[in-house]
C-alpha positions as CSV (number, residue, x, y, z in Angstrom):
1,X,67.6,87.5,116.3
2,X,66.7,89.2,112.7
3,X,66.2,93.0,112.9
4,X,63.3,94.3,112.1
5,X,63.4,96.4,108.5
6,X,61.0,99.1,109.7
7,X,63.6,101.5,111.4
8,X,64.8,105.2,111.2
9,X,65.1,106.4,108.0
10,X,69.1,106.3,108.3
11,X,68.7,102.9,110.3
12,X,70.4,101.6,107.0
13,X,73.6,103.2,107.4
14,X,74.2,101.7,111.1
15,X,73.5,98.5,109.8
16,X,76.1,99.4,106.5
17,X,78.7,100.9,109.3
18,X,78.3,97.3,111.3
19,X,79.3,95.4,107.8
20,X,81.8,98.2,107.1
21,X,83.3,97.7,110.4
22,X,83.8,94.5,109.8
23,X,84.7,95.0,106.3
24,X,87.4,96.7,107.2
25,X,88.4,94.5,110.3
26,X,88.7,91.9,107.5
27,X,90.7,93.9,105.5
28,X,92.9,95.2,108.2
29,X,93.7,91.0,109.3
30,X,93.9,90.6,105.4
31,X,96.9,92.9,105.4
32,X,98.2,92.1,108.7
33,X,98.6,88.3,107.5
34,X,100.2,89.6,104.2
35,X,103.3,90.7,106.1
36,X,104.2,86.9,107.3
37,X,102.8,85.1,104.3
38,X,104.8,87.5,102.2
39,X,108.2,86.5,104.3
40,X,107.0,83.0,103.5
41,X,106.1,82.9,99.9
42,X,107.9,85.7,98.4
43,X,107.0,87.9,95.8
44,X,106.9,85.4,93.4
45,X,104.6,83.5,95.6
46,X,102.4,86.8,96.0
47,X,102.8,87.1,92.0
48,X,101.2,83.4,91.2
49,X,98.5,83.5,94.1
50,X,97.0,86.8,92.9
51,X,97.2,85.8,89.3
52,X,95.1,82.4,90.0
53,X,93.6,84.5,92.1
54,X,92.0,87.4,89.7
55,X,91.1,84.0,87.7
56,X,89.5,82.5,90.3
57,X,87.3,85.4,91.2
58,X,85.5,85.9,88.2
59,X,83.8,82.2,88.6
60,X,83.2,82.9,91.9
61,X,80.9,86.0,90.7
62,X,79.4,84.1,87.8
63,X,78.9,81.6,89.9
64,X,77.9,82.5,93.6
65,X,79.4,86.5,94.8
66,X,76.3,88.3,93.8
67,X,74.2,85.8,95.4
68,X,73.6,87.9,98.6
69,X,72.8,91.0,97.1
70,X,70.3,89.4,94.5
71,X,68.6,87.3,97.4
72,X,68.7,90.3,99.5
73,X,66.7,91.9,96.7
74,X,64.0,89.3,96.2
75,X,63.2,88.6,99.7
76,X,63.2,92.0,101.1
77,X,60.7,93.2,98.0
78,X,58.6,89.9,100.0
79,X,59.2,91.0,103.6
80,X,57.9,94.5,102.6
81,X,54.6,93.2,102.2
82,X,55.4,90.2,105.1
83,X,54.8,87.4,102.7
84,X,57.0,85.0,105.2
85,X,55.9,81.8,103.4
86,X,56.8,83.3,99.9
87,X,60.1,84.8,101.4
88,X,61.4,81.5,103.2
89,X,60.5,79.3,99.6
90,X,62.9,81.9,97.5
91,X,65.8,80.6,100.4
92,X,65.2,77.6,99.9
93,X,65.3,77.9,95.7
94,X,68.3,79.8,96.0
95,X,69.5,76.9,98.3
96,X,69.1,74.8,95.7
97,X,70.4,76.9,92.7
98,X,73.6,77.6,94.4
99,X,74.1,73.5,94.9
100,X,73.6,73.1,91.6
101,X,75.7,76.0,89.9
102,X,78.1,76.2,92.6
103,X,79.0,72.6,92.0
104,X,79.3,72.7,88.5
105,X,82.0,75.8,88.4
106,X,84.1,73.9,90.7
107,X,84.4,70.9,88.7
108,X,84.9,73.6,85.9
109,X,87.3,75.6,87.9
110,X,89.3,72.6,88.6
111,X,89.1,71.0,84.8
112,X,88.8,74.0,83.1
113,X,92.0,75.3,84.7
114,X,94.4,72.0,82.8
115,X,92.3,73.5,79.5
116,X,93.4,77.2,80.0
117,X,96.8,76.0,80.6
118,X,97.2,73.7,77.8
119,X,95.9,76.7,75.3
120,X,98.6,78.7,76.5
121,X,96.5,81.1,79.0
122,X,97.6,80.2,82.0
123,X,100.9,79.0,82.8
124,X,101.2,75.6,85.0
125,X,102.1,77.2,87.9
126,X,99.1,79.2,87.7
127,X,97.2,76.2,86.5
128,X,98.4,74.5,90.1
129,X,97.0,77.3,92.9
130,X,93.8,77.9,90.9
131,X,92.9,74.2,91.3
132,X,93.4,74.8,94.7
133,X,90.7,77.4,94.6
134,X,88.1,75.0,93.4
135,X,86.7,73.6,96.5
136,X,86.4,77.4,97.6
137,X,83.4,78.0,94.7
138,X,81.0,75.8,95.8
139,X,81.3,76.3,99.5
140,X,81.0,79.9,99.3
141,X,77.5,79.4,97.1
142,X,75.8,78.0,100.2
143,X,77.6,81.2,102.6
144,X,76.1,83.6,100.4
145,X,72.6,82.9,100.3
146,X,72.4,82.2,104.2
147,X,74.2,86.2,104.6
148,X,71.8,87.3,101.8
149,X,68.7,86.0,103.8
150,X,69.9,87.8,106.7
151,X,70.7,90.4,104.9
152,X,67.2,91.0,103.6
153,X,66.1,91.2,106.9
154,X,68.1,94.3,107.5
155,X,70.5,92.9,110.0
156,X,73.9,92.9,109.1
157,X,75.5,91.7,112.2
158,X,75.6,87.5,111.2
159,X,77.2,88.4,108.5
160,X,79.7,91.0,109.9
161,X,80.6,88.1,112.4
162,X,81.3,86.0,109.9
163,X,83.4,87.7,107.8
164,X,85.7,88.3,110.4
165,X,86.0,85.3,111.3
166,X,86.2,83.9,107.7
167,X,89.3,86.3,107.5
168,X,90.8,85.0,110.9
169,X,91.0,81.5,110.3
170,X,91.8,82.5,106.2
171,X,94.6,84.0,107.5
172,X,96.1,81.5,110.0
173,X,95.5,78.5,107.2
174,X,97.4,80.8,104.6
175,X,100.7,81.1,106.3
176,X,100.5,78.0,108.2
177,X,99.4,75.9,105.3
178,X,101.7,77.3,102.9
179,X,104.6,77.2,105.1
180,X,103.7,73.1,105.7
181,X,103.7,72.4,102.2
182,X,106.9,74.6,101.3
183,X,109.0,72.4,104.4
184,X,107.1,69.5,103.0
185,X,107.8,69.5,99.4
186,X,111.5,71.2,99.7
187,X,113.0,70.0,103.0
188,X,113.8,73.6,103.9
189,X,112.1,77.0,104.0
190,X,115.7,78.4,102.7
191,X,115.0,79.7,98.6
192,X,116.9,78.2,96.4
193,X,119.2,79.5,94.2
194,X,118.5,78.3,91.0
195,X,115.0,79.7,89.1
196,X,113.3,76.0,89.0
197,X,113.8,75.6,92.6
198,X,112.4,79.0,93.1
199,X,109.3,78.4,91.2
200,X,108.5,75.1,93.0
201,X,108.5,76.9,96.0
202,X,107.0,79.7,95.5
203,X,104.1,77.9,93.7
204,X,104.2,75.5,96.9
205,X,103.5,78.5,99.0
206,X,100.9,79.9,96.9
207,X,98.4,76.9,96.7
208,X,98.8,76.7,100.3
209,X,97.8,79.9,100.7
210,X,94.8,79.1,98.7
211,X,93.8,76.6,100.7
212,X,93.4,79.3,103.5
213,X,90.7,80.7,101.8
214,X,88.5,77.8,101.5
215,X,89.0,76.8,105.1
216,X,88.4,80.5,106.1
217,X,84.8,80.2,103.6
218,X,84.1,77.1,105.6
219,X,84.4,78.6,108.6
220,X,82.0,81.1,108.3
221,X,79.6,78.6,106.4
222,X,79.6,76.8,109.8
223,X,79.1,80.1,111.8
224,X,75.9,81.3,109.6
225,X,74.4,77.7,109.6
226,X,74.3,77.7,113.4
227,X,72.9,81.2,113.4
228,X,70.0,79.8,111.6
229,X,69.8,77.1,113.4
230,X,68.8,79.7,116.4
231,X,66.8,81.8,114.4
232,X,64.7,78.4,113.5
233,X,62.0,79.1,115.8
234,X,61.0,82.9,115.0
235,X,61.1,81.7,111.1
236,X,58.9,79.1,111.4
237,X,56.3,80.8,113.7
238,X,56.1,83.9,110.8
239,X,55.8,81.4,108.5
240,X,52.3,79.8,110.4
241,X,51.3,83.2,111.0
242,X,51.3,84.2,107.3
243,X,47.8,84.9,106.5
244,X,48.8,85.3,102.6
245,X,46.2,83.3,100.4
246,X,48.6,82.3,98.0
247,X,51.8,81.1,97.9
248,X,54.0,81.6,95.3
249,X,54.9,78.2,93.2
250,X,58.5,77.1,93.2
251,X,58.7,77.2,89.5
252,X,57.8,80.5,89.6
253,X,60.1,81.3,92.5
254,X,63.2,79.2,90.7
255,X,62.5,81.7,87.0
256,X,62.4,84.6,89.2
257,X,65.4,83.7,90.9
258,X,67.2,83.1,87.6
259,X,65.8,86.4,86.1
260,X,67.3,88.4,89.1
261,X,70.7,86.8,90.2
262,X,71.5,86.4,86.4
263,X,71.7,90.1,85.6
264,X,73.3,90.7,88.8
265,X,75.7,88.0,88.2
266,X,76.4,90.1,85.1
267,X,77.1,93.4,86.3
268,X,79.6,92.3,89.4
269,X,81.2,89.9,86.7
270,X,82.1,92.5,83.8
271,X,82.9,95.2,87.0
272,X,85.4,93.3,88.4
273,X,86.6,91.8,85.6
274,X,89.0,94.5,84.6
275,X,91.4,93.3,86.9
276,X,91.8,89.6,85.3
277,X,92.0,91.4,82.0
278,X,94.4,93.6,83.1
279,X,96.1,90.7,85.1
280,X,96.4,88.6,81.4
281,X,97.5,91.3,79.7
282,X,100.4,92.1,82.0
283,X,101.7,88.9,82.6
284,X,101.1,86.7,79.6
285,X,101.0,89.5,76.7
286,X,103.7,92.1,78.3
287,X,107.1,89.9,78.9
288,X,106.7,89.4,74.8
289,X,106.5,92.8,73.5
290,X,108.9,93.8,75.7
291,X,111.2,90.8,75.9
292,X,110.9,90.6,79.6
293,X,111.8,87.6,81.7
294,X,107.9,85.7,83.0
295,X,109.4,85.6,86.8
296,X,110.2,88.7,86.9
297,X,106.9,89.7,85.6
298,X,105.2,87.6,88.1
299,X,107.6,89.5,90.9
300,X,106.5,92.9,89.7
301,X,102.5,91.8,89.2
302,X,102.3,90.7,93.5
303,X,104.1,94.0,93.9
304,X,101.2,95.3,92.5
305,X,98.2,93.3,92.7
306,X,99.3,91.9,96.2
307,X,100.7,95.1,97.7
308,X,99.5,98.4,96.2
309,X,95.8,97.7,95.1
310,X,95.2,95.5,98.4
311,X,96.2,98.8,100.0
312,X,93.6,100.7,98.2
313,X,91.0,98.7,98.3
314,X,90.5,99.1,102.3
315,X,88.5,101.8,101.6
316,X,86.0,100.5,99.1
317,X,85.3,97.9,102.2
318,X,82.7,100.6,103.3
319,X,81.2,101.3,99.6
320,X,80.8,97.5,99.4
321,X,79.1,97.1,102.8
322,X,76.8,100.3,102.3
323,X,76.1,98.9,98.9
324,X,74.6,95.7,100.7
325,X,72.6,97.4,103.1
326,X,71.0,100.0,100.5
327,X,69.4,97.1,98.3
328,X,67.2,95.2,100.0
329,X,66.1,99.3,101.4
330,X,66.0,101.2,98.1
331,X,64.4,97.7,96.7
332,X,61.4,97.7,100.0
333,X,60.7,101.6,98.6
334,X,61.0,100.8,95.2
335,X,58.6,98.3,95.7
336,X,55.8,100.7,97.6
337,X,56.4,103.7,94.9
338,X,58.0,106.0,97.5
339,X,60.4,107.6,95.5
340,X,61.0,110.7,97.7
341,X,62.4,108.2,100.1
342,X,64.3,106.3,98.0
343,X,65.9,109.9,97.0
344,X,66.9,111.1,100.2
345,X,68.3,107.3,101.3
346,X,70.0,107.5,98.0
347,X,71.5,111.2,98.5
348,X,72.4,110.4,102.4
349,X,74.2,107.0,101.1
350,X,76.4,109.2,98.5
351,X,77.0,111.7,101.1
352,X,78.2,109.0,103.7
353,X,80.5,107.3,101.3
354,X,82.3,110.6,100.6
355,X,82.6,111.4,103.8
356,X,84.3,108.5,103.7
357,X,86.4,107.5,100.7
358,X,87.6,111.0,100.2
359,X,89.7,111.6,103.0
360,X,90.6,107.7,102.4
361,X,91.8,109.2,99.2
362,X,94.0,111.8,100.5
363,X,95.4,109.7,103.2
364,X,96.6,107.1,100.9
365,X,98.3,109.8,98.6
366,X,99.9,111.7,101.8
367,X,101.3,109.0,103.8
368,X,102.1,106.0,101.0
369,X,105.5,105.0,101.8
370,X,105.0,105.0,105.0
371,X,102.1,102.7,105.2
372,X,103.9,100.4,102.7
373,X,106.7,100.4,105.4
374,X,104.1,99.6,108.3
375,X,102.7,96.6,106.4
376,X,105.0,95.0,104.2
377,X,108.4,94.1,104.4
378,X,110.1,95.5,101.2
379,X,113.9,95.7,99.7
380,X,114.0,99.6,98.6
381,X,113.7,99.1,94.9
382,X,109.9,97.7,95.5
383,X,109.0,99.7,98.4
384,X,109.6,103.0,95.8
385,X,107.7,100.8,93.2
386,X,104.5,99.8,95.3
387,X,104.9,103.6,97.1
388,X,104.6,105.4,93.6
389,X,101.7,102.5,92.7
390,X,99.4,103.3,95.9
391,X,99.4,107.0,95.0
392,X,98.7,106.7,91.1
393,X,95.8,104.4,92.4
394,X,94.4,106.8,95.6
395,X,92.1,108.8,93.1
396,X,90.9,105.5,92.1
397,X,89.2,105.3,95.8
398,X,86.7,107.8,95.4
399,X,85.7,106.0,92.0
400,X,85.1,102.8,92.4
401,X,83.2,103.7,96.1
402,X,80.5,105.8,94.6
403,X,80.8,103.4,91.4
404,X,80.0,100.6,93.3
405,X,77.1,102.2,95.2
406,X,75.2,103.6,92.6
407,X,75.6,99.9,90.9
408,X,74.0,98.7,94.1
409,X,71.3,101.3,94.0
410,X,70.2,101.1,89.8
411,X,69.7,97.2,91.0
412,X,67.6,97.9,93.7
413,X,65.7,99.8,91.7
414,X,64.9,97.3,89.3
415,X,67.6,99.0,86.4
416,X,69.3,95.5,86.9
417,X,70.5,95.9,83.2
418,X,71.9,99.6,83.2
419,X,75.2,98.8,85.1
420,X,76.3,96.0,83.2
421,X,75.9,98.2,79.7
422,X,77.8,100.6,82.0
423,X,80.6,98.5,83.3
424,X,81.3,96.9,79.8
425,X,81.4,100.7,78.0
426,X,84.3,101.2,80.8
427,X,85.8,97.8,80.5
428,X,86.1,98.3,76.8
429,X,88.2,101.9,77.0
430,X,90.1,100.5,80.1
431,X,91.4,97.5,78.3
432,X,91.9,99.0,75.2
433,X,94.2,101.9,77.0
434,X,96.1,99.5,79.1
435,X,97.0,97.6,75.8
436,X,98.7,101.0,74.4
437,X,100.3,101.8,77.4
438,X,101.8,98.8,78.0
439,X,102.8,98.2,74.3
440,X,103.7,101.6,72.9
441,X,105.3,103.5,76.5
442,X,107.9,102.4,78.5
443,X,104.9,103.1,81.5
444,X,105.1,99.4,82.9
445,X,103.2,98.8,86.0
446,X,101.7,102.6,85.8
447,X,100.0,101.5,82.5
448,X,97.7,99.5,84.5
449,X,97.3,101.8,87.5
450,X,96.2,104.7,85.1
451,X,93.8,101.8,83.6
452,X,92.2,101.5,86.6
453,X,91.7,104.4,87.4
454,X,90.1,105.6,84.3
455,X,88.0,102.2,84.3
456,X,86.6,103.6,87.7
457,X,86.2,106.8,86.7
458,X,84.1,106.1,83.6
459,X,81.7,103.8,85.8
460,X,81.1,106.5,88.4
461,X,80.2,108.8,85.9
462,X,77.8,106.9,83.9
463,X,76.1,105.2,86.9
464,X,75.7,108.4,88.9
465,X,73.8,110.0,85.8
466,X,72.1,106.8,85.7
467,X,70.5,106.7,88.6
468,X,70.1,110.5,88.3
469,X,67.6,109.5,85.3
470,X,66.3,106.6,87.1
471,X,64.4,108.3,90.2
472,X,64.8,112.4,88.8
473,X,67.2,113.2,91.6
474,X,70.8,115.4,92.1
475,X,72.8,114.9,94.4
476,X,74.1,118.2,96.9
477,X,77.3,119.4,96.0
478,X,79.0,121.5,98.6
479,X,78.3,119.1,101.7
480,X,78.3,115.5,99.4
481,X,81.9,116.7,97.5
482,X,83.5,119.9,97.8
483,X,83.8,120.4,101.4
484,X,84.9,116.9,102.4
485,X,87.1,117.6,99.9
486,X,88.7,120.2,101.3
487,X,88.4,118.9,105.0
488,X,90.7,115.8,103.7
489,X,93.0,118.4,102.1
490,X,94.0,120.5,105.3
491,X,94.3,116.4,106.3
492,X,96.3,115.6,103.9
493,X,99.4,118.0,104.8
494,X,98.7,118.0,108.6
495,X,99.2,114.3,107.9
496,X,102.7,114.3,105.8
497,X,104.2,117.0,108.0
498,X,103.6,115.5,111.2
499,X,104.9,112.1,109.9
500,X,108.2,114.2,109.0
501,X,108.1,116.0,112.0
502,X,107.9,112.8,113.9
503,X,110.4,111.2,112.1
504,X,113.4,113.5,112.4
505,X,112.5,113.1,117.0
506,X,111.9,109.6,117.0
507,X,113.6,108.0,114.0
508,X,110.9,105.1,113.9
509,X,108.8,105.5,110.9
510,X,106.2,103.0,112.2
511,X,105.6,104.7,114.9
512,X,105.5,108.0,113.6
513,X,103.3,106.8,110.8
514,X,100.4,105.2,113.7
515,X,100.7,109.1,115.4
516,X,99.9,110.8,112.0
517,X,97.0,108.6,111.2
518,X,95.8,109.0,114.3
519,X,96.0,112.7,114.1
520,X,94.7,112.7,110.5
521,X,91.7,111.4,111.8
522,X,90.9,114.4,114.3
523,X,91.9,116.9,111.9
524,X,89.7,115.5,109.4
525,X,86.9,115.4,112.2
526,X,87.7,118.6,113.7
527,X,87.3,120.6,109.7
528,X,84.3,118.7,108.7
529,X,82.2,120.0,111.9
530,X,84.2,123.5,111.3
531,X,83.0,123.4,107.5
532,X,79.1,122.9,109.0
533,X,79.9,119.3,106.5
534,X,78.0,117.5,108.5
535,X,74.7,117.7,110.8
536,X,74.2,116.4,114.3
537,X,71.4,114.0,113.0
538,X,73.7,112.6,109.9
539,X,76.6,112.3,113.0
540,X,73.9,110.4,115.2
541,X,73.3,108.2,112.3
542,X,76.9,106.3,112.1
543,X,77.5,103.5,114.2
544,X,78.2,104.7,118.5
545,X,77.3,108.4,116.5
546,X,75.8,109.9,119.9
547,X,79.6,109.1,121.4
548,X,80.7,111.6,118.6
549,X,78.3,114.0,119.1
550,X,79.0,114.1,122.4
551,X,82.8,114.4,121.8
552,X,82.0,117.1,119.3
553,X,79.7,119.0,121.7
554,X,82.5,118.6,124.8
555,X,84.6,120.1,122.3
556,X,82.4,123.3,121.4
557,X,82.5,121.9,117.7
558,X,78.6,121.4,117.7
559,X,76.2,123.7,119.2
């Protein structure tokens, strides 16, 4: 059943620690699955797949990722006033929209990707997994505003279900579909020796790998459509119970649908699209100014793209699903004029994130080779690559996570235009760096960790004074930022020595790695009560937060 929207004030961040929970369930099978699809399709296989993949991605915001958030938006702002009829027309619009524009990227996906490679963009290898994408755009149109109408309706557990499970079967598919086509085609799952063979296979392995993701997309499609299907009943009886004179028109409804998901289509295409940039500028502009073989390139580019920044984006998993549950809330409050509530649910999102992201942060830095070693199966020469990757990018953490919440939040507020003006004033320096680094320093790879990083950096600066100007408020320092901080610090070296220590007795660095995560965790716990960085209410707030507080109490950490 949908959850009703008029909870706790902090109601909002169980239902964003439900869809960060299964963010990062998601995340944790995404990795888990890279280990074996990595044994099948190599690092050149990784190297093509990611590549399509970054390619991929930016029609599927232009076309359909934002779509949740924005319909989030628009019916929420209508269930806030519990105009049901008014609400249920906008999901059936957006239906619509998505059918339409959803339908047309994928023919242009699929067309548009022969084009890109006959100009010399893409290379036919590329060209090959991308089309395999194609089917992928228009299914996940449909998915997006059935999660955003639930979504709206403050409950985040359909589509926590269903991202799990969209992982689940993504990740069988992958490996078992890319394995099928590699036997298929070749004969054998042995790699060639010559570089043609090598190619074939790898790009083999890649489109079936791409194929997982649309079978994993349809998946959850299924899953949401027969959770509606249940819900059928309570949605048509608020619908005959809405009293509302009038109904909005669908015209109306269709503009205002175009006027909202449009800038948001905007701002989450120009923020993530540093990473296709930065994706053409390595592997297509690179091997020429520095006379480098292309599959080599590709080789070093999955090192990258599908080993160190997967690592660090785990982390954002809970920025992203705290960004989803603050807009349809700061949106409701934005909508009534209560802006003293949409401050304190502004300054107790930041405050969770960092509580968050921080030690996240730290973690990554301290223990990087060793959780390269526990996920991925490496020779030593790309194990000390991807190792020294993941730490130039564990700053990059905290900045994108309070980057991509204070996007969220200047949307729900209506200041829809702010972060794309934002995000292209960052994408602009970022690109432009990354272009000098790579061209004029002998930086390689590091050129476009240190491009991301900055590119986050500049965004969290100029959307947290934005949204500082946008509702007069400041966020609290010492309990937000500095002592998390230094919480994740004492972490931090508990964390590296009792990996060492552990080590040198049991000379398995997987499971000394598990053990020092695990104790990372209780430090980090144990300093933040210490600190006073947390309250009991804020600790009640989290998802099974009594269990903690009990815990804490038990342990004479909490009075």
């Amino acid at each position: 059943m949908m959850a009703n929207n008029n909870g706790r004030k902090n109601s909002f961040i169980v239902q964003a620690g439900i869809l960060a929970t299964a963010g990062i369930i998601s995340r944790l099978i995404g990795l888990l699955y890279r280990g074996p699809l990595h044994a099948v399709i190599g690092d050149l296989g990784l190297g093509y797949y990611q590549s399509a993949h970054n390619y991929y991605t930016i029609i599927l915001l232009i076309s359909s990722y934002s779509i949740p958030s924005a319909i989030s938006k628009v019916i929420a702002q209508k269930l806030a006033v519990r105009e049901y009829r008014s609400a249920h027309r906008i999901f059936k619009c957006a239906l619509g929209y998505v059918l339409v524009v959803g339908g047309a990227a994928s023919l242009l996906m699929f067309f548009g990707a022969g084009f890109l490679c006959g100009k010399g963009i893409l290379s036919s290898q590329e060209m090959s997994v991308l089309r395999a994408f194609a089917p992928t755009i228009f299914i996940y149109g449909i998915l997006g505003v059935l999660r955003g109408y639930f979504q709206a309706h403050g409950s985040m557990v359909q589509t926590s279900v269903s991202q799990i499970l969209e992982q689940i079967v993504n990740a069988v598919v992958s490996v078992g579909a890319a394995w099928l086509l590699i036997q298929g085609v070749m004969g054998t799952m042995e790699i060639p020796a010559d570089e043609a063979g090598q190619v074939e296979r790898a790009v083999n392995g890649a489109m079936g790998s791409a194929m997982g993701a649309g079978a994993g997309v349809l998946a959850a499609l299924l899953f949401m459509a027969a959770v509606y299907g249940l819900n059928r009943n309570t949605i048509n009886r608020r619908i005959r119970n809405d009293r509302h004179v009038g109904t909005d028109s669908y015209k109306s409804i269709m503009r205002l649908i175009v006027m909202i998901v449009t800038p948001f289509i905007l701002s989450t295409a120009i923020y993530n699209l540093s990473g296709t940039i930065n994706n053409t500028v390595y592997t297509q502009m690179y091997p020429s100014w520095k006379e480098m073989d292309e599959v080599a390139v590709f080789k070093r580019w999955g090192a990258l793209s599908g080993q160190a920044l997967t690592l660090s984006n785990i982390p954002i998993a809970f920025a992203t699903a705290m960004a989803s549950a603050i807009i349809p809330s700061v949106a409701q409050l934005a909508a009534s004029y209560d802006w003293h509530g949409a401050r304190e649910r502004i300054a107790l999102a930041v405050k969770t994130i960092m509580l968050i992201s921080i030690p996240c942060a730290v973690g990554l830095f301290a223990l990087a080779r060793p959780i390269t070693g526990l996920l991925f199966t490496n020779t030593k020469e790309t194990e000390d690559l991807v190792t020294s990757l993941l730490m130039a990018l564990s700053l990059s953490v905290v900045f994108y996570a309070l980057s991509t919440l204070n996007s969220s939040i200047l949307q729900g507020l209506g200041k829809v235009n702010v972060p794309i003006i934002n995000a292209a004033i960052a994408l602009a320096i970022q690109t432009l760096t990354a272009i000098l680094l790579l061209r004029f320093t002998e930086l390689d790879l590091y050129s476009i960790a240190i491009a991301n990083t900055l590119y986050s950096g500049i965004m969290c600066i100029l959307n947290q004074w934005a949204v500082r100007r946008a509702v007069e408020y400041r966020q609290e320092l010492m309990k937000s930022f500095l002592i998390p901080a230094v919480a994740a610090g004492c972490m931090g070296g508990v964390a590296w020595a009792a990996y060492e220590g552990l080590l040198m007795l049991t000379s398995s660095p997987k499971i000394s790695v598990v053990i020092a995560i695990v104790l990372a965790v209780a430090v980090y716990f144990v300093m933040l009560l210490l600190l006073r960085g947390i309250s009991e209410e804020e600790l009640r707030g989290f998802p099974k937060g009594y269990l903690l507080v009990r815990l804490a109490k038990r342990c004479r950490l909490m009075k």
